[in-house]
C-alpha positions as CSV (number, residue, x, y, z in Angstrom):
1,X,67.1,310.9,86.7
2,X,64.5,314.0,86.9
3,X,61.9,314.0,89.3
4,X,58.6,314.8,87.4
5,X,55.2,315.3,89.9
6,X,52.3,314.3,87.8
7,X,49.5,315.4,90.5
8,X,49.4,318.8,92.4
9,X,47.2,321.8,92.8
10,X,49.7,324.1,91.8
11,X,47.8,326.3,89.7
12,X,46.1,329.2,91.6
13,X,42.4,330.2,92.1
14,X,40.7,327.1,90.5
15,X,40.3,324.8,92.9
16,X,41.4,324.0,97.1
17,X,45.0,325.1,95.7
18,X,47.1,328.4,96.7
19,X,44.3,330.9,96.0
20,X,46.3,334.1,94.5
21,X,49.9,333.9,92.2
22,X,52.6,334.4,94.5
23,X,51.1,331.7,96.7
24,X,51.9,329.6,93.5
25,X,55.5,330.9,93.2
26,X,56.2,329.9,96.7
27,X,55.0,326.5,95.7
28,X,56.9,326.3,92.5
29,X,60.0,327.9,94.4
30,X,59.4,324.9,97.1
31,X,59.3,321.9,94.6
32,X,62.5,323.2,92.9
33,X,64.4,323.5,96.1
34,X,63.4,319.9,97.1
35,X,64.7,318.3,93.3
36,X,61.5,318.2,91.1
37,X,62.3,319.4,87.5
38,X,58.8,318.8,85.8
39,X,54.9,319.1,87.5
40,X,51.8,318.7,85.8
41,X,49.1,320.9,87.2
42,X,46.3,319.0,87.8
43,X,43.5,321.0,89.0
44,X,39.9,319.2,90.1
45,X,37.6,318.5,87.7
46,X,34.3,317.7,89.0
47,X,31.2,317.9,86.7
48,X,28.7,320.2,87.4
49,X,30.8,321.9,90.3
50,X,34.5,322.6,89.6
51,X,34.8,322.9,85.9
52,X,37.8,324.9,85.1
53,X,38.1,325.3,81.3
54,X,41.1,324.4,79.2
55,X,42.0,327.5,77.9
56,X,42.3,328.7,81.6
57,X,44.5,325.9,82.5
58,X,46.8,326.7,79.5
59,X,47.2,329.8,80.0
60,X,48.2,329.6,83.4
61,X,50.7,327.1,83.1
62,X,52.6,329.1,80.1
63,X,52.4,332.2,82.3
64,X,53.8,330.7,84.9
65,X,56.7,329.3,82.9
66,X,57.4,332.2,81.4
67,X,57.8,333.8,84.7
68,X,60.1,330.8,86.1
69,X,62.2,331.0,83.0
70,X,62.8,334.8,83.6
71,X,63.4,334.2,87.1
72,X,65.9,331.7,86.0
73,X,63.6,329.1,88.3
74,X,64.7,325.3,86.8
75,X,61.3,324.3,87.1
76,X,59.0,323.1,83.5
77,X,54.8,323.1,84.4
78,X,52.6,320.3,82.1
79,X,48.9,321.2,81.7
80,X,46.4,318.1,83.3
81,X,43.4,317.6,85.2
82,X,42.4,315.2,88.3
83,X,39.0,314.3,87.5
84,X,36.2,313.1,89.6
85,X,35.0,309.5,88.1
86,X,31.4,310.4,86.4
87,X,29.8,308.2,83.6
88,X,30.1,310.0,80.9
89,X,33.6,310.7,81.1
90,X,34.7,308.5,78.0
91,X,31.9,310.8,76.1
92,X,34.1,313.9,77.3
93,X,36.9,312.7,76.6
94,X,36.0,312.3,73.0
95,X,33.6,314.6,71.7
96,X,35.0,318.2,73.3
97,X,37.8,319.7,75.1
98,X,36.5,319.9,78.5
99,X,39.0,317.2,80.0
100,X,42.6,317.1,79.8
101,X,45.1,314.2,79.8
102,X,48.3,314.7,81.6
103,X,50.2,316.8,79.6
104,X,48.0,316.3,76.9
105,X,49.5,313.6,75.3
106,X,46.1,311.9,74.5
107,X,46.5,309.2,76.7
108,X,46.7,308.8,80.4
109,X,43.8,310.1,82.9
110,X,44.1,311.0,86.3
111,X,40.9,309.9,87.5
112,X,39.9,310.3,91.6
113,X,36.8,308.1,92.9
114,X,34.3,309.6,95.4
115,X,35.9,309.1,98.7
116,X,33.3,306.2,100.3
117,X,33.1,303.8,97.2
118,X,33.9,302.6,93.9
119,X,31.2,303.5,91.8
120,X,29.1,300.2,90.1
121,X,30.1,301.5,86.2
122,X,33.7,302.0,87.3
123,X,35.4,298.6,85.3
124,X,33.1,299.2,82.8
125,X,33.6,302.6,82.2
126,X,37.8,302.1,82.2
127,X,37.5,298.8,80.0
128,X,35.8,301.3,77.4
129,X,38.4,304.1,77.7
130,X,41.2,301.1,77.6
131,X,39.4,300.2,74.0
132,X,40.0,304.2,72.9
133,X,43.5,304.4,73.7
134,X,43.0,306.2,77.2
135,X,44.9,304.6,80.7
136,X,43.1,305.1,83.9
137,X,45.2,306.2,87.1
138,X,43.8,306.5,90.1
139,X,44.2,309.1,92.2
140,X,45.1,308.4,95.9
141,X,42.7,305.0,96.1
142,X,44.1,304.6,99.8
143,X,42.1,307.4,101.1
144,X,38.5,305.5,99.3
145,X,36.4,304.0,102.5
146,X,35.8,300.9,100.2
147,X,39.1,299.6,99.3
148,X,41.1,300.3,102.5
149,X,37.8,298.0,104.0
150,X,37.6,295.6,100.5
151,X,41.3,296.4,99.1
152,X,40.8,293.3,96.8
153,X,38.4,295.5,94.5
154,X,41.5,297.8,93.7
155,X,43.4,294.5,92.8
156,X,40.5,293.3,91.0
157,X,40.9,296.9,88.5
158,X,44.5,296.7,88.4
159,X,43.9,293.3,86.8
160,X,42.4,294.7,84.0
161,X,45.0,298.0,82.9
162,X,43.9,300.7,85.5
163,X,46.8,302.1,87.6
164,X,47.6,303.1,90.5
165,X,49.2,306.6,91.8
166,X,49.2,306.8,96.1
167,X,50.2,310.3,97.7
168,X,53.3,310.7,99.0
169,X,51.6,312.0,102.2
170,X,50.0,309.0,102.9
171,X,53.2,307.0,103.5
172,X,54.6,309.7,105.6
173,X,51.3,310.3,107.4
174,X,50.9,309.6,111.6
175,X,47.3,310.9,111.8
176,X,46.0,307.6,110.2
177,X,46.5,304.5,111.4
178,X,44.0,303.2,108.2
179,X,45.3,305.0,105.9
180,X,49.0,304.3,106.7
181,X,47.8,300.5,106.7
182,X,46.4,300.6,103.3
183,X,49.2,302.8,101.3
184,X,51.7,299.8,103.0
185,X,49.7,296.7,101.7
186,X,48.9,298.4,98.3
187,X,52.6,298.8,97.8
188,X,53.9,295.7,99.2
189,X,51.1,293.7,96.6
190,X,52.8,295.3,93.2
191,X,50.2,297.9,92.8
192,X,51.5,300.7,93.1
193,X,52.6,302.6,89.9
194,X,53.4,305.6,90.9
195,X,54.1,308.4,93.9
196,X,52.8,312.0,93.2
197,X,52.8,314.5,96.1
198,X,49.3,315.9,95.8
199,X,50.8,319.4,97.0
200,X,48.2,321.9,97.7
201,X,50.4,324.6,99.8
202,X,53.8,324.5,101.1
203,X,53.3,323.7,104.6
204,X,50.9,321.0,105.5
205,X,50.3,319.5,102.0
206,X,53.9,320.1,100.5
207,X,56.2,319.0,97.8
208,X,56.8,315.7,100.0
209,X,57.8,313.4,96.6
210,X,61.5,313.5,97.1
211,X,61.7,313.0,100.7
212,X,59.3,310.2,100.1
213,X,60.8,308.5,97.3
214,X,64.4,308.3,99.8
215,X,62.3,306.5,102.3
216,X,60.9,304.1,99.6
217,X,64.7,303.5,98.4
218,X,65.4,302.8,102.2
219,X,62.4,300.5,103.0
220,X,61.6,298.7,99.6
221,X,65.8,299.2,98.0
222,X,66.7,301.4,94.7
223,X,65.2,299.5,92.2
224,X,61.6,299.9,93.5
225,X,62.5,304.0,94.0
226,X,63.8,304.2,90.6
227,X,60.8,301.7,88.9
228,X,58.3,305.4,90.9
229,X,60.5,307.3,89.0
230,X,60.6,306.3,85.7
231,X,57.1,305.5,85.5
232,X,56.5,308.8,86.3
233,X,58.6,310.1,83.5
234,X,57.0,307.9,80.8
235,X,53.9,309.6,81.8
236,X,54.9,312.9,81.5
237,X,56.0,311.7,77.9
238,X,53.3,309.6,77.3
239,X,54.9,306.2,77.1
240,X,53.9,303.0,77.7
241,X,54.8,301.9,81.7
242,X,56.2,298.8,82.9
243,X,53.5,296.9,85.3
244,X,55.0,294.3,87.7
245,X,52.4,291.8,88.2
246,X,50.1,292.5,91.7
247,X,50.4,289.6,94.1
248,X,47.6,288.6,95.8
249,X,46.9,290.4,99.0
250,X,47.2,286.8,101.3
251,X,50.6,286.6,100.0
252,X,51.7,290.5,100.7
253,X,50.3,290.7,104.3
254,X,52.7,287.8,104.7
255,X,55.5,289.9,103.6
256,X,54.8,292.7,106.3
């Protein structure tokens, strides 16, 4: 089975990402040496501050896999976008070209919320885009203030269609006894859809995915590191997901 990343700054000079070309190549050479066949360059969106244009982001990624494919580098970059929720979003999303699905297959959106809270218009805003065909995944919701304090609100969206992608640094992380606390109880309560590694660099915010996704198969068994896997796949393709029901979180702090 492939190993497809569907969130990572890869793309240089757009965002808090490598900042020149061969910083990007060392990336790219990085993920391909770990496993990962397939990314999807998802640069920050954030309106009215980091508002890199489509065009940019296409022409980026097909440079950069023509120069893996001469370079004989088994590595295949998707275009995308990690957006920073803002209401008008769903208006975006339909009336111009500003914001891009992963891998532009018209359907899934990988959405971040401000780090302290979950914005009031958020379920309405994601029952609208679930009405126009589009699936909300959240990006990293362990790191938000609000739901490692209230993480029955993230339950609460997951209960009506929105997933859920955690970082792989966050399970692997020793800095944070919160956030460690939070990626565990969101994956022990079913909701958890997928594992990206959020790479930025290739030192201290790597390619982690496959390293990660051994310990899951260690801690949680195969099946669970496989489910990570596959979901991440039908993403990249832009099929419909399997969603195991989330238990509620009384009954998964019992299974710590």
């Amino acid at each position: 089975m492939r190993i497809v990343d569907i969130h990572n700054h890869i793309l240089w000079d757009l965002d808090d990402g490598p900042s020149h070309y061969e910083q990007a190549l060392l990336m790219a050479n990085q993920a391909t040496t770990m496993g990962i066949s397939n990314v999807i360059a998802t640069p920050h969106f954030k309106k009215g501050l980091i508002e890199p244009s489509v065009t940019i982001i296409r022409d980026r990624v097909n440079q950069f896999n023509n120069r893996l494919e001469q370079d004989a580098v088994s590595l295949q970059l998707h275009t995308g976008m990690e957006v920073l929720l803002y209401p008008e979003l769903l208006d975006d999303l339909k009336r111009d070209e500003s914001i891009l699905t992963l891998n532009e297959t018209g359907k899934y959106v990988l959405i971040e919320l401000p780090p302290h809270l979950i914005p009031s218009y958020t379920e309405q805003l994601f029952y609208e885009m679930q009405i126009q065909g589009f699936v909300p995944i959240l990006s990293h919701p362990e790191r938000n203030k609000d739901i490692q304090r209230h993480p029955e609100k993230l339950y609460n969206l997951v209960q009506r269609g929105a997933l859920v992608q955690i970082s792989a640094s966050n399970l692997l992380t020793k800095k944070s006894l919160r956030l460690a606390k939070c990626t565990q109880l969101l994956l022990k309560s079913n909701l958890v859809h997928l594992i990206a590694s959020d790479a930025h660099n290739t030192e201290r915010r790597g390619f982690t995915l496959p390293m990660v996704y051994k310990l899951v198969e260690k801690k949680y068994g195969p099946l669970i590191a496989s489910y990570f896997k596959t979901n991440a796949e039908k993403v990249l393709l832009g099929d419909e997901i399997v969603i195991h029901q989330p238990l509620p979180l009384s009954r998964a702090l019992k299974r710590a």
